[in-house]
PDB file of N, CA, C and O in Angstrom:
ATOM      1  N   UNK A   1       0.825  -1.194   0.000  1.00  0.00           N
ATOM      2  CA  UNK A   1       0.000   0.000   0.000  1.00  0.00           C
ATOM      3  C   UNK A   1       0.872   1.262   0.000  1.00  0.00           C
ATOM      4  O   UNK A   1       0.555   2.330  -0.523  1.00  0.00           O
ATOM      5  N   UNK A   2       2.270   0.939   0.803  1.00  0.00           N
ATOM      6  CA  UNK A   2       2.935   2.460   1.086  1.00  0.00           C
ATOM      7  C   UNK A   2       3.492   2.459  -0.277  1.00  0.00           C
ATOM      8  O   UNK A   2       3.590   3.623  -0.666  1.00  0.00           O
ATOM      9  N   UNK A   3       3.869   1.665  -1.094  1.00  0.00           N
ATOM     10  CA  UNK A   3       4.778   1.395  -2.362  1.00  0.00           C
ATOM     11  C   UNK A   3       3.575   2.181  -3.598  1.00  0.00           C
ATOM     12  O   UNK A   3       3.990   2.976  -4.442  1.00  0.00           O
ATOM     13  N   UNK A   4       2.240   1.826  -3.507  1.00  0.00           N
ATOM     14  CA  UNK A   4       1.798   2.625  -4.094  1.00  0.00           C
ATOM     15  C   UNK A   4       0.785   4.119  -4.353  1.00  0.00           C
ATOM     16  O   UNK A   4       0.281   4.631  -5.353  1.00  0.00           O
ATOM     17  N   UNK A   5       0.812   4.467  -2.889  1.00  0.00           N
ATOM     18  CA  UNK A   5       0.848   5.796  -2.385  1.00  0.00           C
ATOM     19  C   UNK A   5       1.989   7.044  -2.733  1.00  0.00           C
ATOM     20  O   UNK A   5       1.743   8.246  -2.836  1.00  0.00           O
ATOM     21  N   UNK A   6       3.305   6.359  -2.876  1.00  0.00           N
ATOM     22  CA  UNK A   6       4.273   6.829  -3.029  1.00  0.00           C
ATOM     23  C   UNK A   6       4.502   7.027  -4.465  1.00  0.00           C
ATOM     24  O   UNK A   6       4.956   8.103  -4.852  1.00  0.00           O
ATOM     25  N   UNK A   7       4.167   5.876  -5.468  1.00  0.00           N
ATOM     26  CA  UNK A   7       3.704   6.243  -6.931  1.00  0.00           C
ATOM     27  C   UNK A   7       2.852   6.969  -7.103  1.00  0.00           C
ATOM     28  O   UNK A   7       2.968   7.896  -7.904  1.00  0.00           O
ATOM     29  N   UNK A   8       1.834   6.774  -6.453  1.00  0.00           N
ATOM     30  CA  UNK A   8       1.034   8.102  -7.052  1.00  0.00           C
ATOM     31  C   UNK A   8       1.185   9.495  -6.761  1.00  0.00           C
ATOM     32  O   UNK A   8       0.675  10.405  -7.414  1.00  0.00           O
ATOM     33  N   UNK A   9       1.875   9.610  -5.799  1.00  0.00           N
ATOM     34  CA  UNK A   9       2.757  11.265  -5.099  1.00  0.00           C
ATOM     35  C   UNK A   9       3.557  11.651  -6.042  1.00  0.00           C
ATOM     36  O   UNK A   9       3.689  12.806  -6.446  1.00  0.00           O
ATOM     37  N   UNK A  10       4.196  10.551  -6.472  1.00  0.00           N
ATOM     38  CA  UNK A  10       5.346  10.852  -7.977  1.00  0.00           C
ATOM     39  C   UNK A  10       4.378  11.147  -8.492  1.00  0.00           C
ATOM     40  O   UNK A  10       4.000  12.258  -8.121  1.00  0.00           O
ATOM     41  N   UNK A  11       3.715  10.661  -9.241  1.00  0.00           N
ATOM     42  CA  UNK A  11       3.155  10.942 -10.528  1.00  0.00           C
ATOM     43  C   UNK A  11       2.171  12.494 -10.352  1.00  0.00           C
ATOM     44  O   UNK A  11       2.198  13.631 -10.823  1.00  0.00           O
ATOM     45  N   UNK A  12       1.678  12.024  -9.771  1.00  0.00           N
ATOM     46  CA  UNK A  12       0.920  13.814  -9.117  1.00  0.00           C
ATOM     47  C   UNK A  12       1.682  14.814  -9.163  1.00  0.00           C
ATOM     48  O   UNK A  12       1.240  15.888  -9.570  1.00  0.00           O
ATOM     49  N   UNK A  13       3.394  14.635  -8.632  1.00  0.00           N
ATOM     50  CA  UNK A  13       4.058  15.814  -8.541  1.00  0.00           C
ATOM     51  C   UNK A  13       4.828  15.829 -10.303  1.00  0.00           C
ATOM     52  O   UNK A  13       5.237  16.871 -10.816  1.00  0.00           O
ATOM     53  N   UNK A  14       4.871  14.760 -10.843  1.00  0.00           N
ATOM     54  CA  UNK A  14       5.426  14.984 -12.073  1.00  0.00           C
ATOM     55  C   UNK A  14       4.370  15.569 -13.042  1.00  0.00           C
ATOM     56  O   UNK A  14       4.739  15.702 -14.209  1.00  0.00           O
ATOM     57  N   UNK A  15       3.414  15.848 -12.801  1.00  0.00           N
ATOM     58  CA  UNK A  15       1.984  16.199 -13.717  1.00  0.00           C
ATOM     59  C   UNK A  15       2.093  17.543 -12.963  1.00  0.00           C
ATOM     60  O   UNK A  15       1.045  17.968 -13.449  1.00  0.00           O
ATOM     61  N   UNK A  16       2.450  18.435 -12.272  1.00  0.00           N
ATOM     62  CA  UNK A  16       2.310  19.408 -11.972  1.00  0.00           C
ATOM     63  C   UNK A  16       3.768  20.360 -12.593  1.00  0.00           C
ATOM     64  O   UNK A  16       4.710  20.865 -11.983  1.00  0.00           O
ATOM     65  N   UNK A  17       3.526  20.324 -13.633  1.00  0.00           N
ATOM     66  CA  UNK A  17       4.848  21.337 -13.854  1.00  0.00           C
ATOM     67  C   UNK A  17       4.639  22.359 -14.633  1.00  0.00           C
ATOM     68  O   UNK A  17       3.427  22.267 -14.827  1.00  0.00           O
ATOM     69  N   UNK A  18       4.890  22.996 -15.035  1.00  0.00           N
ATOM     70  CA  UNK A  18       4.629  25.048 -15.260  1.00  0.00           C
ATOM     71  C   UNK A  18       3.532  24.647 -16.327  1.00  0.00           C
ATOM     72  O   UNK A  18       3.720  24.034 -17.378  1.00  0.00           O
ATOM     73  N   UNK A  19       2.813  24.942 -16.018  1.00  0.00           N
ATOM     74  CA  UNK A  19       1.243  25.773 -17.378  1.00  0.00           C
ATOM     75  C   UNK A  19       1.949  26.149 -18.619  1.00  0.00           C
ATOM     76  O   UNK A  19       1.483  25.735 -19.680  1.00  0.00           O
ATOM     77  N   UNK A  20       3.093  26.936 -18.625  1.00  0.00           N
ATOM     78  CA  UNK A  20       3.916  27.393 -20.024  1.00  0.00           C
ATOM     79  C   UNK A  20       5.116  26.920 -20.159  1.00  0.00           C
ATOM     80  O   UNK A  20       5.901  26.771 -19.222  1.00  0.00           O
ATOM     81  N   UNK A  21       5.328  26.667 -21.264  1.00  0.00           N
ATOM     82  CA  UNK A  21       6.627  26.284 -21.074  1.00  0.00           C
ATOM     83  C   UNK A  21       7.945  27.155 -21.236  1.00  0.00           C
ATOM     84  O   UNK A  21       7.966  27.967 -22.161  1.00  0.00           O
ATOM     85  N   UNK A  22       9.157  27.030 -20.313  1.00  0.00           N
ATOM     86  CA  UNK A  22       9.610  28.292 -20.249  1.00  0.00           C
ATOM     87  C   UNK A  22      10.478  28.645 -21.258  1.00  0.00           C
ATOM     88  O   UNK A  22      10.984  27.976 -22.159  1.00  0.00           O
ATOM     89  N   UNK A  23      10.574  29.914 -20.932  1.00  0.00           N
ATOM     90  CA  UNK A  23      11.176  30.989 -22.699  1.00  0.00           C
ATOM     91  C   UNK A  23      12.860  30.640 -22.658  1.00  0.00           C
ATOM     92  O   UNK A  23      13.607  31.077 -21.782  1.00  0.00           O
ATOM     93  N   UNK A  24      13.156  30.043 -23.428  1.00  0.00           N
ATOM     94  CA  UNK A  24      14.692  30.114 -23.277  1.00  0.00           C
ATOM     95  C   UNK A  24      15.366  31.069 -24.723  1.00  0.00           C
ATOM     96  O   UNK A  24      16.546  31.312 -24.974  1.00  0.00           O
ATOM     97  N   UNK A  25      14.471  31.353 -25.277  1.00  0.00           N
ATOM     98  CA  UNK A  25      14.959  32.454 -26.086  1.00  0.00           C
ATOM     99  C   UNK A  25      15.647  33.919 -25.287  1.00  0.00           C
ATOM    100  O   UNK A  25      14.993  34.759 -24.669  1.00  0.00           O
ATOM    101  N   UNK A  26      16.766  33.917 -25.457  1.00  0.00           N
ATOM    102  CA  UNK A  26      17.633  35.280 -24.849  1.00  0.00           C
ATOM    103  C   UNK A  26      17.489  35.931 -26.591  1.00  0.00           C
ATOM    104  O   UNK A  26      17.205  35.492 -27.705  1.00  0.00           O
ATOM    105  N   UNK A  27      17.896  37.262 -25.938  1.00  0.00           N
ATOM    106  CA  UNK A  27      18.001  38.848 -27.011  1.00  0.00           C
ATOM    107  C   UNK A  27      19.081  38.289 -28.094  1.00  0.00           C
ATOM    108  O   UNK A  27      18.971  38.179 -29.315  1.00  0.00           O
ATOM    109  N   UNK A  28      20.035  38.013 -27.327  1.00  0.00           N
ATOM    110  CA  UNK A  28      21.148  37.194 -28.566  1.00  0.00           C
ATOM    111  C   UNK A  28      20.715  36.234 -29.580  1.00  0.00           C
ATOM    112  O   UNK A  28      20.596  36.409 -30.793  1.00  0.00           O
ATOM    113  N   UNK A  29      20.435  34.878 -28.664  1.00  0.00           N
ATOM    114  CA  UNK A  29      19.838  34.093 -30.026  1.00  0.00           C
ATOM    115  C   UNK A  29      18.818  34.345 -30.735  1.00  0.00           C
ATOM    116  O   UNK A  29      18.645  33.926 -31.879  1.00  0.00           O
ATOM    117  N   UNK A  30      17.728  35.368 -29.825  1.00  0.00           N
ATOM    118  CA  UNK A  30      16.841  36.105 -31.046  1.00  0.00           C
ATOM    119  C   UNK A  30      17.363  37.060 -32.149  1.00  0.00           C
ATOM    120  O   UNK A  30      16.811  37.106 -33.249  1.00  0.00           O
ATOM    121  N   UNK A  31      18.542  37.893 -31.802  1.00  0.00           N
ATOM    122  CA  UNK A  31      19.027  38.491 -33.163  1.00  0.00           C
ATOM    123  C   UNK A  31      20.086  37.768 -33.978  1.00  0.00           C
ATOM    124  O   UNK A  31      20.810  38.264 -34.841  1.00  0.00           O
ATOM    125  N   UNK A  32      20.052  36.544 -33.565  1.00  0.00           N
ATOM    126  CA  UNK A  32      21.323  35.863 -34.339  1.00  0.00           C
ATOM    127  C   UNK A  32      20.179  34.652 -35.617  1.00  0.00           C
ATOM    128  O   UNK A  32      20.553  33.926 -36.538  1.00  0.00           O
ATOM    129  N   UNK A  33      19.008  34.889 -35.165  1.00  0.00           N
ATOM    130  CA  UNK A  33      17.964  34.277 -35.945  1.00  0.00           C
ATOM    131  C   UNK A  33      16.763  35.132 -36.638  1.00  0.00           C
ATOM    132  O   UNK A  33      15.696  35.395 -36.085  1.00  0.00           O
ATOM    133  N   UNK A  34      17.176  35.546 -38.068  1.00  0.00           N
ATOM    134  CA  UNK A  34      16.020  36.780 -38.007  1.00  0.00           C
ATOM    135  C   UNK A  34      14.935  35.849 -38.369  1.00  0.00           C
ATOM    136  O   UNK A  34      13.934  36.532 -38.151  1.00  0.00           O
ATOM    137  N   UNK A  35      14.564  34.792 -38.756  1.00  0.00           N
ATOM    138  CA  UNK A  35      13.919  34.352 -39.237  1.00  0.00           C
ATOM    139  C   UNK A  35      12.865  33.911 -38.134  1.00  0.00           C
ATOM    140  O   UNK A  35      11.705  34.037 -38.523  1.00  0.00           O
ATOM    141  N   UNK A  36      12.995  33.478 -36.994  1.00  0.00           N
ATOM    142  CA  UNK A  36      12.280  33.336 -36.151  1.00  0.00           C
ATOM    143  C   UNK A  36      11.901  34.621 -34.952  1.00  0.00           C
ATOM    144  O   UNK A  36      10.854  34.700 -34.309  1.00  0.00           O
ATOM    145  N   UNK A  37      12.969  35.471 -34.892  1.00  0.00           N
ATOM    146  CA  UNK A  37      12.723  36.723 -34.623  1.00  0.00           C
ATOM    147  C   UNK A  37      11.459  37.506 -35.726  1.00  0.00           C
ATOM    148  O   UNK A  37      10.592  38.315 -35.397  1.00  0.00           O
ATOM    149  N   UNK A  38      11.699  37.015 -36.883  1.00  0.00           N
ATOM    150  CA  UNK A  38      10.317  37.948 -37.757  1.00  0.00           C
ATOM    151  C   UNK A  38       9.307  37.218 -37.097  1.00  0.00           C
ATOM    152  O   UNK A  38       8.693  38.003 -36.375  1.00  0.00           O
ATOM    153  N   UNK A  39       8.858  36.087 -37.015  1.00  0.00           N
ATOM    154  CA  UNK A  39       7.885  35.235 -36.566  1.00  0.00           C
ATOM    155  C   UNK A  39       7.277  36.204 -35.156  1.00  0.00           C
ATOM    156  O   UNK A  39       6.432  37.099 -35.155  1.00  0.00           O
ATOM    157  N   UNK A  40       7.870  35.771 -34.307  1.00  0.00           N
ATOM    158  CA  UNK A  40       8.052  36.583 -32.885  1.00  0.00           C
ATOM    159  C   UNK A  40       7.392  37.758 -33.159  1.00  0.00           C
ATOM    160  O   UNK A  40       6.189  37.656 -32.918  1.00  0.00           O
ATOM    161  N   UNK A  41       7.662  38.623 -33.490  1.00  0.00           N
ATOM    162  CA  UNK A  41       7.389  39.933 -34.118  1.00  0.00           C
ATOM    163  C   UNK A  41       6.044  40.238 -34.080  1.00  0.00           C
ATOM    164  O   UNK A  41       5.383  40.972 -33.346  1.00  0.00           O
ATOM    165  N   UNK A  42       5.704  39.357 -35.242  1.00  0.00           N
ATOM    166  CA  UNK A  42       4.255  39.757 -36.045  1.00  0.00           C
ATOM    167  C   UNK A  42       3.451  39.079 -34.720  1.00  0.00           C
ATOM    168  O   UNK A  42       2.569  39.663 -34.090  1.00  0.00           O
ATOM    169  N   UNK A  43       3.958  37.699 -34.433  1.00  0.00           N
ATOM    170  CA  UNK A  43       3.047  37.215 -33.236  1.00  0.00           C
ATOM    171  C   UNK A  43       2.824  37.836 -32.302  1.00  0.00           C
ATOM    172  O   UNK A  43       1.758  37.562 -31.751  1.00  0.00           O
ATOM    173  N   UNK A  44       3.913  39.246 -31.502  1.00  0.00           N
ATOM    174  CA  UNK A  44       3.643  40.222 -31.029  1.00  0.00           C
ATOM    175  C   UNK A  44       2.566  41.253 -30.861  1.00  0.00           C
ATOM    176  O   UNK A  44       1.848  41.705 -29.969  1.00  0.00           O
ATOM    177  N   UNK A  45       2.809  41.419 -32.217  1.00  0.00           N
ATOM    178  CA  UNK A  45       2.104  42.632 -33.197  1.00  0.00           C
ATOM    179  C   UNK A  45       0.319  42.211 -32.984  1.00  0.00           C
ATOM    180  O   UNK A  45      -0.428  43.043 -32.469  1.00  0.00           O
ATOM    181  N   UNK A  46      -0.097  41.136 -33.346  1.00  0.00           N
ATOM    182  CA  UNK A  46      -1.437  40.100 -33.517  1.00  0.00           C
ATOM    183  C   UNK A  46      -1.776  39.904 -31.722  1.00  0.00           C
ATOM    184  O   UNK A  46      -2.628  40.704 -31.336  1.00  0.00           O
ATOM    185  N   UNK A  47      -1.300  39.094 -30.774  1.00  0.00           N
ATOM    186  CA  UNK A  47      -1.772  38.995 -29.546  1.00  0.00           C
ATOM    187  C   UNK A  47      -0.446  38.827 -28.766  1.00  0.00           C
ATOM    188  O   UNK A  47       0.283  37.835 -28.738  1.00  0.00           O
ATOM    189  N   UNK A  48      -0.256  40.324 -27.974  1.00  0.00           N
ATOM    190  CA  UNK A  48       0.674  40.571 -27.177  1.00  0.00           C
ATOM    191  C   UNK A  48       0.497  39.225 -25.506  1.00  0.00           C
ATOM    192  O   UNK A  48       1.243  38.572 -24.777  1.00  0.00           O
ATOM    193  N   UNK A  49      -0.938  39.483 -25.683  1.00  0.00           N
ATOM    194  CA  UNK A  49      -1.291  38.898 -23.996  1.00  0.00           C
ATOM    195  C   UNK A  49      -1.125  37.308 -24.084  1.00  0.00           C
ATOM    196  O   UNK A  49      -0.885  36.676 -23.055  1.00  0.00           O
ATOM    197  N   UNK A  50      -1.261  36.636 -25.383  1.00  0.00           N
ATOM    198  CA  UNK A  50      -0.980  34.945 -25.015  1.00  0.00           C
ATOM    199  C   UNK A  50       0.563  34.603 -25.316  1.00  0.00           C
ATOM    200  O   UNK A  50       0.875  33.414 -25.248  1.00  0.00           O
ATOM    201  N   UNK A  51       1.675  35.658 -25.683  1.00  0.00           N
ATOM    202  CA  UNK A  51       2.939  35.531 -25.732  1.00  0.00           C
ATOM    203  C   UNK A  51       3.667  35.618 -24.119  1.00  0.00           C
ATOM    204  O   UNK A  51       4.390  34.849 -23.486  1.00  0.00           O
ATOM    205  N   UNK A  52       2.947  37.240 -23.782  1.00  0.00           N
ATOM    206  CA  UNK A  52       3.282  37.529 -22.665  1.00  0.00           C
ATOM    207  C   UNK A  52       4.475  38.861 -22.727  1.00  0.00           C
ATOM    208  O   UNK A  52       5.262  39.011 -23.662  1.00  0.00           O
ATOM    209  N   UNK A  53       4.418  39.475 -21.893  1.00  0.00           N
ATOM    210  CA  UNK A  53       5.394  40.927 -21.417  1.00  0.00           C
ATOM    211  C   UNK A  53       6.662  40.728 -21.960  1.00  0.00           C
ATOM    212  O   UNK A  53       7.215  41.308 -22.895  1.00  0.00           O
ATOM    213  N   UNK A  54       7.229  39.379 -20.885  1.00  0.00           N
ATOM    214  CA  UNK A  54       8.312  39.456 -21.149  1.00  0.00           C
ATOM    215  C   UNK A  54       8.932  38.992 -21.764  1.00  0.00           C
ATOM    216  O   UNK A  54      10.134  39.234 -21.650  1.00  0.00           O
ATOM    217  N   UNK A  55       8.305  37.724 -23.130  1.00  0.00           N
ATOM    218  CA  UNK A  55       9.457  37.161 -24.429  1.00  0.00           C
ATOM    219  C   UNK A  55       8.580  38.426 -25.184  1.00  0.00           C
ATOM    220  O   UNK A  55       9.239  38.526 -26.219  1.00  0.00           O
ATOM    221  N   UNK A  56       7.730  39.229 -25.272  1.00  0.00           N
ATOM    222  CA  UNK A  56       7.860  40.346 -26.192  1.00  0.00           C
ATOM    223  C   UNK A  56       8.892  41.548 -26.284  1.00  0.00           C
ATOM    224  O   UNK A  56       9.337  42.343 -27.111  1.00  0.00           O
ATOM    225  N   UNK A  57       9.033  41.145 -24.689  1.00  0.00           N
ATOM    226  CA  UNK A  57      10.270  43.277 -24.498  1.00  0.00           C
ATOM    227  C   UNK A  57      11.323  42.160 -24.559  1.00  0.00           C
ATOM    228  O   UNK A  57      12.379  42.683 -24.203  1.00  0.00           O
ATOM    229  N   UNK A  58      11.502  41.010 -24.814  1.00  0.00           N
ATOM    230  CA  UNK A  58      13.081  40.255 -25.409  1.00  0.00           C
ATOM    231  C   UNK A  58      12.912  40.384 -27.068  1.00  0.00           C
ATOM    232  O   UNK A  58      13.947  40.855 -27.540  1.00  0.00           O
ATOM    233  N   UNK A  59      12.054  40.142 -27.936  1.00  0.00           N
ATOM    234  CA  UNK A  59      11.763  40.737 -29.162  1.00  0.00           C
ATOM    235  C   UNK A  59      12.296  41.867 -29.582  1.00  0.00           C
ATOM    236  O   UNK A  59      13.196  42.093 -30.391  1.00  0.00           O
ATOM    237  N   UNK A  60      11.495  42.688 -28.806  1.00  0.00           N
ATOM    238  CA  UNK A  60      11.432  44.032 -29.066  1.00  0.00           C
ATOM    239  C   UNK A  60      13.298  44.337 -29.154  1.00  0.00           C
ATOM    240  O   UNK A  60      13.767  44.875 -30.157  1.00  0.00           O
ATOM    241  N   UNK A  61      13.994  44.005 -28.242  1.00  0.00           N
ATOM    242  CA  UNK A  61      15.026  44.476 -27.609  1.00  0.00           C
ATOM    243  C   UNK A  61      16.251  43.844 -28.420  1.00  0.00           C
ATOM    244  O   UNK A  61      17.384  44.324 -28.395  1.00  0.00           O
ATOM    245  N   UNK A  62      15.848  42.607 -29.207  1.00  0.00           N
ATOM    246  CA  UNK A  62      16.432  42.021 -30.164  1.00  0.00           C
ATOM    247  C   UNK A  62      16.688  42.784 -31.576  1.00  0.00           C
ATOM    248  O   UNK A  62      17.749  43.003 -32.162  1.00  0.00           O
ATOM    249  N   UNK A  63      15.287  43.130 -31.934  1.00  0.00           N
ATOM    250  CA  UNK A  63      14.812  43.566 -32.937  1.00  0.00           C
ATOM    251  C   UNK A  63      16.109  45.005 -32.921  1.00  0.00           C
ATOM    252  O   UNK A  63      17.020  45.151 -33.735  1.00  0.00           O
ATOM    253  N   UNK A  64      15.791  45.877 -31.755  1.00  0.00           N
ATOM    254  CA  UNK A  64      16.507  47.359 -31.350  1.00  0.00           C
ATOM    255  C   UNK A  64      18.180  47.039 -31.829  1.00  0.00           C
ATOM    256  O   UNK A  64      18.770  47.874 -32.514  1.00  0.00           O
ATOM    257  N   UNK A  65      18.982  45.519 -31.318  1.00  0.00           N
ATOM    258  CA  UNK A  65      20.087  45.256 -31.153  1.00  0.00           C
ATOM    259  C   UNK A  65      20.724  44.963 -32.822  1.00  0.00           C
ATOM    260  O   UNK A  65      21.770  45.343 -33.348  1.00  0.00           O
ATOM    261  N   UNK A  66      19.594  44.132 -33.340  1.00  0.00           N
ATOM    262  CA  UNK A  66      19.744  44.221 -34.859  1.00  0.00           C
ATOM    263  C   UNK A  66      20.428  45.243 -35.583  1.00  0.00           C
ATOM    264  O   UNK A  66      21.551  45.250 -36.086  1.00  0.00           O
ATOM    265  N   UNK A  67      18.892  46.718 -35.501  1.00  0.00           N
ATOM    266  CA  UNK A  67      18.866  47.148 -36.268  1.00  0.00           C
ATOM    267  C   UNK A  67      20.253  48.237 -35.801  1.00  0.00           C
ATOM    268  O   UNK A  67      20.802  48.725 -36.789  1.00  0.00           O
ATOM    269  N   UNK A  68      20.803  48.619 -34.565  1.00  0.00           N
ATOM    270  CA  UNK A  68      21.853  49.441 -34.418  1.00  0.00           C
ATOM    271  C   UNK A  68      23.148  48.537 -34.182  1.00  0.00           C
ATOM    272  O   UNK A  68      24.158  48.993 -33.645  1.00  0.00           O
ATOM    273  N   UNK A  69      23.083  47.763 -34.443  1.00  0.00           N
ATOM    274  CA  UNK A  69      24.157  47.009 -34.450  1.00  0.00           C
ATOM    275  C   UNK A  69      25.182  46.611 -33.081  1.00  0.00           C
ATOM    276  O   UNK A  69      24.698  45.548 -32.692  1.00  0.00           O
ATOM    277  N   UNK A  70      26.072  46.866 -32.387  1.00  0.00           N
ATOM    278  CA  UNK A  70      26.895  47.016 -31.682  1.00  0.00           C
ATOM    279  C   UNK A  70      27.188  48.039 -31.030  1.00  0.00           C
ATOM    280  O   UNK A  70      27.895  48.056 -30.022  1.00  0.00           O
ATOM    281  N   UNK A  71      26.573  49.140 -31.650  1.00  0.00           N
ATOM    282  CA  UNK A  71      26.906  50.467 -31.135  1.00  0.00           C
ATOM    283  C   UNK A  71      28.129  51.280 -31.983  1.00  0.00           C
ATOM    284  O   UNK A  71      28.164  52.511 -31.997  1.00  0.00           O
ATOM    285  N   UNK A  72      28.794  50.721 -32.454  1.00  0.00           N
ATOM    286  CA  UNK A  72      30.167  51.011 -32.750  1.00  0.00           C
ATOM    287  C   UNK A  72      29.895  51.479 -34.339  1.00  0.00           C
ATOM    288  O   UNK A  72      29.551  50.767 -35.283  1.00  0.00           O
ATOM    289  N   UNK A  73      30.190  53.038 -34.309  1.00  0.00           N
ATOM    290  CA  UNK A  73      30.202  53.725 -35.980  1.00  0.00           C
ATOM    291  C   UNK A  73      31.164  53.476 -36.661  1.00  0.00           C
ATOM    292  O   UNK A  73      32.306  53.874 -36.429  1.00  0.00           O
ATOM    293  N   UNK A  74      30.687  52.519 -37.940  1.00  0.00           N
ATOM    294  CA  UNK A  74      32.148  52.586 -38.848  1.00  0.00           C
ATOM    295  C   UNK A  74      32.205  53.847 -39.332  1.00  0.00           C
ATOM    296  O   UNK A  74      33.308  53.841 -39.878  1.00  0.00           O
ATOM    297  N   UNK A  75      31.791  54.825 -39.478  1.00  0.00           N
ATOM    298  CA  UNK A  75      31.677  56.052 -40.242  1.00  0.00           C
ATOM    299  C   UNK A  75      32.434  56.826 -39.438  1.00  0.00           C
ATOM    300  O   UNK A  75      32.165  56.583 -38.262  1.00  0.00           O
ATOM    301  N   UNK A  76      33.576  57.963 -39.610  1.00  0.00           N
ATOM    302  CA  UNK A  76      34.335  58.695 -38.896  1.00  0.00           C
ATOM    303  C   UNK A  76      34.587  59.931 -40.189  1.00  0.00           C
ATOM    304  O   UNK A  76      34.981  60.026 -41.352  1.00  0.00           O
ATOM    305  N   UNK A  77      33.995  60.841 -38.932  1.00  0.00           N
ATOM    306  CA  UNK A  77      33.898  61.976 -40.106  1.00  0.00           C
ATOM    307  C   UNK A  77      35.254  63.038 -40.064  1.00  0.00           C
ATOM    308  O   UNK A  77      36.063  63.216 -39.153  1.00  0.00           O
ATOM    309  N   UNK A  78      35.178  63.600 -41.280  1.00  0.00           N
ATOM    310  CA  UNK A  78      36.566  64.194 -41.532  1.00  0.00           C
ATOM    311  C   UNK A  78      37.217  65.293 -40.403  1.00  0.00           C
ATOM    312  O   UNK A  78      36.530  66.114 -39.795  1.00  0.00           O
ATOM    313  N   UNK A  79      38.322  65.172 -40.294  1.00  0.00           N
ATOM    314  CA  UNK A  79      38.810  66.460 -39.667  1.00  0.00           C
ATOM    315  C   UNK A  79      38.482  67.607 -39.601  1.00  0.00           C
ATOM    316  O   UNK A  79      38.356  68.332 -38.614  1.00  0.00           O
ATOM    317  N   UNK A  80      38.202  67.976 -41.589  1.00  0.00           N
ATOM    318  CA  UNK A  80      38.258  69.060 -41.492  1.00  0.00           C
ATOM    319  C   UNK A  80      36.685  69.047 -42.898  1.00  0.00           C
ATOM    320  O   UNK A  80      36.470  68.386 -43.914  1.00  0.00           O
ATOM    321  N   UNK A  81      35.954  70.138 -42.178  1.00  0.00           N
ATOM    322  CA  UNK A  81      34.740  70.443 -42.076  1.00  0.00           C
ATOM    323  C   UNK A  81      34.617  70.609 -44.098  1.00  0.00           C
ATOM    324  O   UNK A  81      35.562  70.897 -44.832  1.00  0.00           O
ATOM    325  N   UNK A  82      33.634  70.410 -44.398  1.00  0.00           N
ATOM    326  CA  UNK A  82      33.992  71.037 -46.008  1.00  0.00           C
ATOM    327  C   UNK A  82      33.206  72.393 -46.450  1.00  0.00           C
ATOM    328  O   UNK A  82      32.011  72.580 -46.220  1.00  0.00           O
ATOM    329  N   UNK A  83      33.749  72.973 -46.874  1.00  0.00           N
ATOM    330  CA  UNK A  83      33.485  74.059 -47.383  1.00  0.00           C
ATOM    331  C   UNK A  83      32.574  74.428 -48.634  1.00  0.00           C
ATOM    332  O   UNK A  83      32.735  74.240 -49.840  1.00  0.00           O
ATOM    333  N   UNK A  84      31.493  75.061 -47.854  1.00  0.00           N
ATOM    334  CA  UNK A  84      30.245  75.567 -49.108  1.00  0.00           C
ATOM    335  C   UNK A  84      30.480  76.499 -49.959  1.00  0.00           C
ATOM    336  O   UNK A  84      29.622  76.812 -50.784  1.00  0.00           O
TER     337      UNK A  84
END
């Protein structure tokens, strides 16, 4: 009887595990994938509330990292100013 009281405690506690399953998408591997980052996006865009807050502001923040890159300007402007 105790042998299968104790199975069913397992099994009860193994049937109880998160409602969602959790986001392991980070900002990185979302901008290192645009293709599933576009996905993300639009699914955003359509129903924010069954994605949820926070894999959207990881989207969002992906999307931001994309489009400015690193931060770092290859562009370096001249010394000297040009003349009109």
């Amino acid at each position: 009887m105790k042998k299968i009281m104790l199975f069913l405690f397992v099994a009860v506690l193994a049937g109880c595990g998160p409602s969602e399953p959790a986001a392991t998408e980070t900002v990185e591997s979302l901008a290192a994938d645009p293709v599933r980052l576009k996905e993300l996006r639009q699914q955003c865009k359509l129903d924010r509330a069954k994605l949820g807050d926070p894999l959207c502001n990881r989207v969002a923040e992906a999307t931001r990292k994309r489009f400015y890159g690193d931060g770092k300007v290859p562009y370096t402007p001249p010394e000297n100013s040009p003349k009109f």
